[in-house]
Structures are given as C-alpha cells and as structure tokens.
MIVO-219738 format. One record per residue (C-alpha): x, y, z; residue in one letter; residue number from 1. Coordinates in Angstrom, 1 decimal. Last residue first. Layout:
residues N
       px       py       pz   code   pos
        X        Y        Z      A   NUM
...
end
This chain:
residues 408
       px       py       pz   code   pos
      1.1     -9.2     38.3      X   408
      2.6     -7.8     35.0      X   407
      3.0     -3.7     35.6      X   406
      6.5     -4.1     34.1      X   405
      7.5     -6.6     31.4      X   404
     10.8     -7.0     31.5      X   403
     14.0     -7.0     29.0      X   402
     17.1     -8.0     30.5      X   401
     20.4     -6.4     31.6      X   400
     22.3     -8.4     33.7      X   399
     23.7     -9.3     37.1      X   398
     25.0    -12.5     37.6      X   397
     24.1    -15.7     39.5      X   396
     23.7    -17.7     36.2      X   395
     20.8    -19.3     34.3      X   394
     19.2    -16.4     33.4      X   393
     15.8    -17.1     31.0      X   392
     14.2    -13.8     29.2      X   391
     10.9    -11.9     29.2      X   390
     11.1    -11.4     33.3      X   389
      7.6    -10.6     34.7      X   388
      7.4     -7.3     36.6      X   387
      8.4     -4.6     39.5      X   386
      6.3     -7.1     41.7      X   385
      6.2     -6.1     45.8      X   384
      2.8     -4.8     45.7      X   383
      1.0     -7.3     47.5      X   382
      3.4     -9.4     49.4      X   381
      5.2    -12.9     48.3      X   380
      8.2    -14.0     50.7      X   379
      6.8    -17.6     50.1      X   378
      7.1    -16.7     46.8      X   377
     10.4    -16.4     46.3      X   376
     10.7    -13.8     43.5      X   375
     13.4    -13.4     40.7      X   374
     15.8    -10.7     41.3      X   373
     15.9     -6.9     40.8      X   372
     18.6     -4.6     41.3      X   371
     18.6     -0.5     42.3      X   370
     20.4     -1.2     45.6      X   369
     21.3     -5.2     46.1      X   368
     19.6     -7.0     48.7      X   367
     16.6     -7.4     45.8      X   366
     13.8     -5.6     44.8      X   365
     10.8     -8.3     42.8      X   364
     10.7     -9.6     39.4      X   363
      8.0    -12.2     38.6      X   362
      8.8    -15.3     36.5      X   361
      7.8    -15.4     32.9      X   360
     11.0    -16.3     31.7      X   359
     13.0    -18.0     34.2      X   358
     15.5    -15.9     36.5      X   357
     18.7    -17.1     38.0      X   356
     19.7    -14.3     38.3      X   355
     20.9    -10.8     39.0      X   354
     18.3     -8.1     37.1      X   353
     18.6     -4.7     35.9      X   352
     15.9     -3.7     33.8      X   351
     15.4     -3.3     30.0      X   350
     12.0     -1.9     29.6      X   349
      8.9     -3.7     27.9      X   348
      5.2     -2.3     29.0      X   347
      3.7     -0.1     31.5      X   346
      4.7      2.0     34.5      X   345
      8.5      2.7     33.0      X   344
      9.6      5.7     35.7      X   343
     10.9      8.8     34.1      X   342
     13.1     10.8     36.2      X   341
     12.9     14.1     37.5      X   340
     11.9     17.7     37.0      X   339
      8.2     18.5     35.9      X   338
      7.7     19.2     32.3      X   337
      7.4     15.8     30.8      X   336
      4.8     15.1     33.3      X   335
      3.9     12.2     30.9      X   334
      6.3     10.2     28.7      X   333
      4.7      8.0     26.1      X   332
      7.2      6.0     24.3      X   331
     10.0      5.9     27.3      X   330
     13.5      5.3     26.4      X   329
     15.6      3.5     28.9      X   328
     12.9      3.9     31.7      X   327
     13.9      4.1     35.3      X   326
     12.2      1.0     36.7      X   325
      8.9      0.5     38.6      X   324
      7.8      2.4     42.0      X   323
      8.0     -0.5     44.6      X   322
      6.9      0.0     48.0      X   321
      6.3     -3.4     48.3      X   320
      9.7     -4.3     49.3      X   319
     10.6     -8.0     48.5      X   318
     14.1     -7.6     49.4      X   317
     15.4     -4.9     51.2      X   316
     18.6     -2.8     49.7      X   315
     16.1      0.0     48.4      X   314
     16.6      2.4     45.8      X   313
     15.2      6.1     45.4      X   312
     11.8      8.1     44.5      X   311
      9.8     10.9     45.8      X   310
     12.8     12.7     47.0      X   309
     14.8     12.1     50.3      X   308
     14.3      8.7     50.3      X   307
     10.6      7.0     49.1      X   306
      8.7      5.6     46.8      X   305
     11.1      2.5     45.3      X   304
     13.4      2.4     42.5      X   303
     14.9     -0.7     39.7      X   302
     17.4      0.9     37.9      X   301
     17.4     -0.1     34.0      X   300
     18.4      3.4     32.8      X   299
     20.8      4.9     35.5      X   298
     19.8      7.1     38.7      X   297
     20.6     10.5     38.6      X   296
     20.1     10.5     42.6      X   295
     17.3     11.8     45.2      X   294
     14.5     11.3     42.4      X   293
     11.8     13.7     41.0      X   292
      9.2     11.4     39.4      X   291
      8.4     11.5     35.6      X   290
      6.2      9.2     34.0      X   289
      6.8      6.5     31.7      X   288
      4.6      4.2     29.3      X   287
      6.8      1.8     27.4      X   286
      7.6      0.3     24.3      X   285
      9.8      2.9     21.7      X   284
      9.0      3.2     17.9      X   283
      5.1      3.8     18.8      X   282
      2.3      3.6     16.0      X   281
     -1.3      4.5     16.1      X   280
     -1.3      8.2     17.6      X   279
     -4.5     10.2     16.6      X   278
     -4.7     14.0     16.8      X   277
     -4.0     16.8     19.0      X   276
      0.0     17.2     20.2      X   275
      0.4     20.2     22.0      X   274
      3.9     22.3     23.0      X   273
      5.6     20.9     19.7      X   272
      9.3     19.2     19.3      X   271
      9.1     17.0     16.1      X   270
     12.5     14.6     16.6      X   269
     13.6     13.0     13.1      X   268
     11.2     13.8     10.1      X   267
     10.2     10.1      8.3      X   266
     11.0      9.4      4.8      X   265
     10.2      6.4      3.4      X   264
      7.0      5.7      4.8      X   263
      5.9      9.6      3.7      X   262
      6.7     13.2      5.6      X   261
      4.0     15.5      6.7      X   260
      1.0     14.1      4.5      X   259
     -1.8     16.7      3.2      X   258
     -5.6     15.7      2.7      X   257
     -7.0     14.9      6.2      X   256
     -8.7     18.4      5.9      X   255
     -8.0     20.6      3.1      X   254
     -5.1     22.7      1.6      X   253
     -3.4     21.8      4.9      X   252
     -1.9     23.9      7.1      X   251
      1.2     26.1      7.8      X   250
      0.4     29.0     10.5      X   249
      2.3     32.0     10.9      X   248
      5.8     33.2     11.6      X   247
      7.8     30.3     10.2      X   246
     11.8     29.9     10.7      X   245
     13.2     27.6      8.4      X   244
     16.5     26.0      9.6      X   243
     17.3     24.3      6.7      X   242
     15.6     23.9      3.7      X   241
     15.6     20.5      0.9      X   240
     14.3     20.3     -2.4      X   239
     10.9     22.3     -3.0      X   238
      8.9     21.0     -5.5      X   237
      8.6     23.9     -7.7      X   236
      6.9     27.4     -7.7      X   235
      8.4     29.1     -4.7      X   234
     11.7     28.5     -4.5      X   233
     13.5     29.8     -1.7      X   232
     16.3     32.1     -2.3      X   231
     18.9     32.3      0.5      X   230
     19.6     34.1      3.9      X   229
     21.2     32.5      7.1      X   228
     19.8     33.9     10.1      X   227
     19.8     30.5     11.8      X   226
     16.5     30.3     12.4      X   225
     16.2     30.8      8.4      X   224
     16.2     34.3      6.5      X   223
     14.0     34.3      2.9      X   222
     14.4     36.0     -0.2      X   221
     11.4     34.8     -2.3      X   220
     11.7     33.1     -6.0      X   219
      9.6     32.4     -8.7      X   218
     10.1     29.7    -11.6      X   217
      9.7     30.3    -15.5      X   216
     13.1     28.4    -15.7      X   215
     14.4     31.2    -18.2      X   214
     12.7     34.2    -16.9      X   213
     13.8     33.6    -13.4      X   212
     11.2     35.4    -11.5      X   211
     13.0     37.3     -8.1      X   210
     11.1     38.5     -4.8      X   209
     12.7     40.3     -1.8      X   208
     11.3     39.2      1.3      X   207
     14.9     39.2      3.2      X   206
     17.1     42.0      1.4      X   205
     19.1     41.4     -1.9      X   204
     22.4     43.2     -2.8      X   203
     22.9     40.8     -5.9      X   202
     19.9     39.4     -8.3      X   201
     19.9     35.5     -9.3      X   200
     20.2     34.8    -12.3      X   199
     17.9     34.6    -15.9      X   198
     16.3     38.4    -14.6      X   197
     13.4     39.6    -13.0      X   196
     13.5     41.5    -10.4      X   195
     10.5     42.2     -7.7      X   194
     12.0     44.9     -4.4      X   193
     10.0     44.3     -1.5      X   192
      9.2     47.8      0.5      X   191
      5.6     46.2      1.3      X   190
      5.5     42.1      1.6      X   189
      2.9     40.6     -0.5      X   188
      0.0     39.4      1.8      X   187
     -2.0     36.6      1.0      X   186
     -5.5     36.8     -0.4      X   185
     -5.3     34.1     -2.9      X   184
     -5.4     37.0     -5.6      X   183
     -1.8     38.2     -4.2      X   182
     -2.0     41.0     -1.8      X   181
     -0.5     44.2     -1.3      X   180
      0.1     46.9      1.9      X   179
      1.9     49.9      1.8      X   178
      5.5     49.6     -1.0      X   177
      6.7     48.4     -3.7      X   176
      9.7     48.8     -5.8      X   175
     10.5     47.8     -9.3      X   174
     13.0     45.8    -11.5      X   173
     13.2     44.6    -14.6      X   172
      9.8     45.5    -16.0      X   171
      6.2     43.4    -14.7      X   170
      4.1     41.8    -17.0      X   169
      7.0     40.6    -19.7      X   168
      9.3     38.9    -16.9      X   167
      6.4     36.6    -16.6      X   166
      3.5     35.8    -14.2      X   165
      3.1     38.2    -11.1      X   164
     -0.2     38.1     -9.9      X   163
     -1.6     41.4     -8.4      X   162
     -5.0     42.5     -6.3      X   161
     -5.4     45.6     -4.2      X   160
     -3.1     47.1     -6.1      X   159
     -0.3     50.0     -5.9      X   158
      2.8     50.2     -8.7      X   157
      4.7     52.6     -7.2      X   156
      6.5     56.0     -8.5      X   155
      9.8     55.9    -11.3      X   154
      8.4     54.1    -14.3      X   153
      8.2     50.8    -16.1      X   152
      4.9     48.3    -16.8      X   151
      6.2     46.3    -19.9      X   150
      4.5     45.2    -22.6      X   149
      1.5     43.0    -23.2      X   148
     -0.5     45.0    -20.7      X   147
     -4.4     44.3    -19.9      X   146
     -5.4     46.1    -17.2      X   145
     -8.6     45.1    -15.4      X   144
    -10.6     46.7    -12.1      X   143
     -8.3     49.9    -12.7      X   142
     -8.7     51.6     -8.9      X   141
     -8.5     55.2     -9.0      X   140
     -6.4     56.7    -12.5      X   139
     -3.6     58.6    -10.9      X   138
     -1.4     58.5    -13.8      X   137
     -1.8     56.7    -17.6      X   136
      0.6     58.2    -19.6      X   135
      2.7     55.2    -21.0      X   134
      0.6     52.9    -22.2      X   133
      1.0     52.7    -26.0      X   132
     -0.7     51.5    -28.8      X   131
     -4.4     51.9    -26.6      X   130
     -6.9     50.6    -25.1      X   129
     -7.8     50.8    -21.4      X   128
     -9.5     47.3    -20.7      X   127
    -12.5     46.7    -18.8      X   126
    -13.9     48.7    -15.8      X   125
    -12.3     51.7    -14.5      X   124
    -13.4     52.5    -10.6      X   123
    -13.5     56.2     -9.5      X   122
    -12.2     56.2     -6.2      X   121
    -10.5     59.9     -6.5      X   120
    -11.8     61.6     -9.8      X   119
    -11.4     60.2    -13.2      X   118
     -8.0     60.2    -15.3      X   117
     -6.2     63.0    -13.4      X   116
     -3.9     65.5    -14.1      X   115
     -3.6     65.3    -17.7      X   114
     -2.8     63.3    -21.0      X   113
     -4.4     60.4    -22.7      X   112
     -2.3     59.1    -25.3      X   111
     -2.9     56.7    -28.4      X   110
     -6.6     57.2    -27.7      X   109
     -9.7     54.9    -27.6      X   108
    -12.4     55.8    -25.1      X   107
    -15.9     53.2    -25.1      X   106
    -19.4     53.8    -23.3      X   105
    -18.7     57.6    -23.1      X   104
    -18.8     60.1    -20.2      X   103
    -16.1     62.8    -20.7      X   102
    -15.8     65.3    -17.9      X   101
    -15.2     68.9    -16.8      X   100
    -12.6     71.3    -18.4      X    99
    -12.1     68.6    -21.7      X    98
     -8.9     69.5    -24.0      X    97
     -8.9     67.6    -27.0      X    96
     -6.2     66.2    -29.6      X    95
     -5.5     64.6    -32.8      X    94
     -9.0     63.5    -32.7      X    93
     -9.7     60.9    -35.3      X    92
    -13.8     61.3    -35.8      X    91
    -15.3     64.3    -34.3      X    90
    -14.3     67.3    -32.9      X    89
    -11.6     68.0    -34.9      X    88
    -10.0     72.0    -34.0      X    87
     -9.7     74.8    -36.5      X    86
     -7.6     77.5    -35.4      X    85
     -7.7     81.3    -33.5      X    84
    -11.1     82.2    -32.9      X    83
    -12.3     78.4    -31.7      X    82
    -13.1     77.0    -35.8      X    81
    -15.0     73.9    -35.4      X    80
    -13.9     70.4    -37.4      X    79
    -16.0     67.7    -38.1      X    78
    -14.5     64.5    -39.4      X    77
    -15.3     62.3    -42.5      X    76
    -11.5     61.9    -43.5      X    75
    -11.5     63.4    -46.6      X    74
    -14.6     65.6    -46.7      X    73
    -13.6     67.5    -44.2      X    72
    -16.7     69.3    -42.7      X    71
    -16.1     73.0    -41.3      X    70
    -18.1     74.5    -38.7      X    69
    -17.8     78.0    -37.1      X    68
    -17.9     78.5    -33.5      X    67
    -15.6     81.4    -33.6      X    66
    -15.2     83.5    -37.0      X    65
    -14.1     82.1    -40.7      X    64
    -12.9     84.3    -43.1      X    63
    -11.8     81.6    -45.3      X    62
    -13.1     78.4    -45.5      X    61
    -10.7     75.6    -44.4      X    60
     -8.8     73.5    -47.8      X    59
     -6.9     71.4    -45.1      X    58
     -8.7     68.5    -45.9      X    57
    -11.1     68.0    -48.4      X    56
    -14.4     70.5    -48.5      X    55
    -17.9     70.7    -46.7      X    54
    -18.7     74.9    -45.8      X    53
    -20.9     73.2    -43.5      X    52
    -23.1     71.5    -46.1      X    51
    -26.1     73.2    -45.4      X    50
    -24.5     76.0    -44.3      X    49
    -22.5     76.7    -47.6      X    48
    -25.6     75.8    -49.3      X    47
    -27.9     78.6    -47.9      X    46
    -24.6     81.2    -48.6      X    45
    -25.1     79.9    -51.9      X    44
    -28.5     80.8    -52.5      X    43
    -28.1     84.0    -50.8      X    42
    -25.4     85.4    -52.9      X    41
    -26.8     84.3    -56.0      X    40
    -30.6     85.8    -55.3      X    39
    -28.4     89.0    -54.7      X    38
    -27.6     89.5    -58.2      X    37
    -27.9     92.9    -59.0      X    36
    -27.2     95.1    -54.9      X    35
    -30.5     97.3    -53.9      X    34
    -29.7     96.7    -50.2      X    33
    -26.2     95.3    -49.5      X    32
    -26.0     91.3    -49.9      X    31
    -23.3     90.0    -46.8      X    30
    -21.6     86.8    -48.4      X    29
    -20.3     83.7    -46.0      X    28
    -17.2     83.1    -45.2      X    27
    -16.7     86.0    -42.8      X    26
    -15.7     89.8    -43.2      X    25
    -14.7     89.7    -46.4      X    24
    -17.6     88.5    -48.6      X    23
    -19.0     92.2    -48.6      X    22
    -21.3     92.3    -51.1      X    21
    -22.3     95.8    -52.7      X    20
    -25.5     98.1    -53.9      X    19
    -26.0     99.9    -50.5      X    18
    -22.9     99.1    -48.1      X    17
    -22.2     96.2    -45.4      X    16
    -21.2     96.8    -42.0      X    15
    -20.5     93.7    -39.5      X    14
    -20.5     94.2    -35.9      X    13
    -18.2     92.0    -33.5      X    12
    -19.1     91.3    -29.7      X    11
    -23.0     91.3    -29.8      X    10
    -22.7     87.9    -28.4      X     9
    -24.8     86.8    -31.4      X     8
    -22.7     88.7    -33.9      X     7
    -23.6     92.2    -35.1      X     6
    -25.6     93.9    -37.6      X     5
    -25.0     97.4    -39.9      X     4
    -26.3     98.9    -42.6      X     3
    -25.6    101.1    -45.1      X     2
    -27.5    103.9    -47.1      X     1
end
C-alpha cells in the first residue's frame, strides 16, 4: 500500500509506492515501505543534507524544489533554488533583488541598481566602492565620494559642500543649479555652467566658472561697472581689473594683516562715504572747510564773513572780519557735502598777496578785493590776520605766495 506526504506549505504532495524509491520527485530519495536496501537510500539522503547537495559549479542537483540549497564547491558560494533557478546568496553575487533593506558594515558591487539607494536623508559615510560609478541615483547626502574618473550625466550634481580641483573630478562641462557652497562657506552661484578645457569656453554668461587644465588655474566670468565681461582669475596673483563692481564686503584675512596698495604703488582717488581708521600722512597742507560764497571765487582769494552769502571780498584794509583764503587743495576738507567753497583755516596755502612783504610778516585784507598785503601795525585790530607770509616780496606786485594761515 502507498503512501503519501506533502511539503511544508502543504502545496505539493509526494506519493511513493510499497517496495520502490522514487528519486524523481526531488533530489533526495523517497524509500517505499518493505523496499531491499533502504538503509542506502537513507544514509545518503543524510549526507546530501549535510553537505548541501555540495558539488562544482554548474553541476546543480537535480529535481530540486523551492528553498533548496546547493554548495559550489568551486567558488565557495551558496546558492538557493527560488522554484524556477538557482540564485548565489553568498560570496560573489552576480545579482540580488532586496524588497526592504540591506544593513551591512561594508557593500562592494560593480553596480548597484534601483530606485533608491537609502531612503530620503539617509547619510552615506565613507567611500562607495566600486570599478565603475555610473548607477548611483538618489542616494541622500554622500558625506565622502571618492571618484578618480569623471562625474558625467544629464541631472545636477547637488552638495552642500564641493571643491573643484582638476579637469578629472568634474567632466567637461556641467550645470548647476539651487544653492551651493565651497568648503570655505561661500556661495557657488546656481544656474553656473563649470567647463574645463586648455581655452577659454565661448557663449559664456556672468558667474560662469572655467579650470584650465593646462595652467591648473580657475576662472570666474565676471561683469565690471562698466558692463564689460571677462574671465577673472581666481587662483593666481591677479594682474590688473578695471572697473570691478563688488556686491559684498572685501576684508582682510585677519586684522591689521592685509596692505591695500604698497610704497610703490599707491591707488589714485579712494572715494568712500566713511573713513574709520588712522591717518599719518597728508600729500596736500591745509585744513579747509566749506562756506557757501556769493562768487566762484579763485584759489588763493583772500574772503571775509559777509555779502550776500556767508563769505565774499572786501576792498577795506585791515578788516577783522576775515574768514581765511580759498584753499588750492585742501588736505582735510570738512563739510564736504554742503555747497560752497573751501576756506584754508590751518596750515600752508598759496594766497594772493601785493608786496612788499618779508617773511614772517602778518598778512592782513587790502584796498584791493580778494588781495592781501603786509600789515601796518599801527592799523593792528584783533582778528584782522589772514596769516604770516613764508616768502620775501620786494616789489609792489601782486603774487602768488605760500602763507601760513591761522599764525597770529
């Protein structure tokens, strides 16, 4: 009489006759009841287990039924049989399909295919390794890559962080976009275009970026006051730039550490709304301040308080309403917004003055309208002195001599 018995999902049954084997319906031996020989059978079905049917490559029991093990003695792996073909599950995978997740100190794969490489935020610490890198998509935030190829493909490269170093870390040309930053923190402009290449690139737009592979040197596409675009040169001494036009700060690396120009190369005019620092040289000799006058008056022109404005001239001699001189160029000039003239207050200014003068002798209005003249000093008043005369006249002209103003 037969018997039967079934798998353990009860899905298949197995029938094996009195007196027989059946070694047909899987890879191991079924023994029928009363069957010669059955201590065979059974012996080597326990050693088939044992060894998990262990054999070299490719040589796969046969009959074998789902969730069936195989060892390949060849190349160490294990294999299990999924009801339609033998799969590795250890050792060299050739390939694996994982519904929920792989957690594992160390992943090594020539490819890694799928949807997505961790879920959204998951961080990836150390180095992916593998021959080639070209299926890695939508992995989170990769704390390290280390690429000694190219990066290439179609979509953006997002970072938090990015240095670009050689033509090798970063392919011919690619696009960015949202918001980047350099490890120093700056911002990397979004929408740039990076090329590298040994010249320069055509068609480029301001903030564009360019390595020159040969010269190892980066450039940026910048667009000066003048809205004149080149490439500025970001990695050497820079040579000479016109018309730059900042939007942010430029500062220092660290306090009292960075010269602006050198003794042998001094900037021209430096026009600035605030000036807050220390001052120890002057290139010009007096201190001026502006008065609003009735009349453009000329450099040199000796002026009183009063006339229409707050300053003109004065054909009375001695008058001790004097104001000072209009200054030829001033080296401090205060109420530099307000309109007007500036009026030397201190120091050396060229002044008109008709002689005779001596030097040292104190210069005082004259008859003459804007002129100064040496003082009588019987006719001596307080507040009649423009200044002391730095030169000798020895004539009755009128000349242009250096004074001293605000000398008693």
């Amino acid at each position: 009489m037969s018997y039967s018995l079934k798998n353990s999902a009860q899905s298949v049954t197995y029938t094996v006759a009195d007196n027989t084997e059946n070694s047909t319906s899987t890879s191991l031996t079924f023994i029928g009841k009363n069957f010669t020989g059955y201590g065979l059978a059974l012996n080597e079905n326990f050693v088939y287990l044992l060894e998990n049917f262990s054999n070299t490559v490719g040589n796969y029991p046969l009959n074998p039924i789902s969730g069936q093990l195989f060892w390949d003695s060849t190349n160490k792996y294990m294999h299990v049989y999924d009801g339609a073909a033998w799969k590795v599950i250890y050792g060299a995978l050739a390939s694996l399909t994982v519904n929920t997740s792989i957690t594992t100190t160390s992943l090594n794969a020539n490819v890694i295919t799928g949807a997505n490489i961790g879920n959204t935020g998951t961080i990836l610490n150390g180095t992916i390794s593998t021959n080639l890198q070209p299926y890695i998509n939508s992995v989170g935030t990769l704390s390290n890559l280390q690429v000694t190829g190219t990066i290439t493909g179609s979509s953006n490269i997002t970072a938090q962080t990015a240095n670009v170093y050689s033509a090798n870390h970063i392919a011919n040309t690619a696009m960015y976009s949202g918001s980047y930053y350099y490890s120093n923190g700056s911002p990397f402009l979004g929408g740039a275009k990076f090329t590298t290449s040994n010249t320069a690139p055509s068609g480029a737009s301001t903030g564009d970026m360019w390595y020159q592979g040969n010269s190892d040197i980066l450039f940026v596409y910048i667009k000066d006051a003048s809205n004149n675009n080149y490439w500025l040169d970001t990695t050497s001494t820079p040579s000479a730039f016109a018309n730059v036009a900042i939007t942010n700060s430029i500062y220092p690396s660290s306090n009292a550490s960075v010269n602006l120009g050198s003794t042998s190369g001094y900037w021209n005019n430096v026009y600035a709304v605030n000036f807050l620092g220390t001052s120890t040289t002057a290139k010009y000799a007096d201190l001026a301040e502006k008065y609003s006058s009735d009349f453009p008056y000329e450099p040199g022109t000796v002026v009183i308080f009063g006339g229409a404005a707050e300053i003109t001239v004065t054909d009375v001699s001695h008058s001790n309403k004097v104001a000072g001189v209009i200054s030829t160029n001033p080296a401090y000039m205060m109420n530099g917004d307000a309109d007007g003239l500036y009026i030397a207050l201190q120091g050396r200014v060229p002044c008109r003055v008709k002689g005779p003068v001596s030097k040292g002798q104190m210069i005082v209005t004259s008859y003459t309208p804007g002129v100064g003249c040496g003082i009588d000093d019987e006719k001596y008043k307080p507040g009649c002195v423009v200044g002391k005369s730095l030169v000798d006249v020895s004539d009755g002209e009128i000349h242009l001599i250096e004074v001293a103003v605000g000398r008693l």
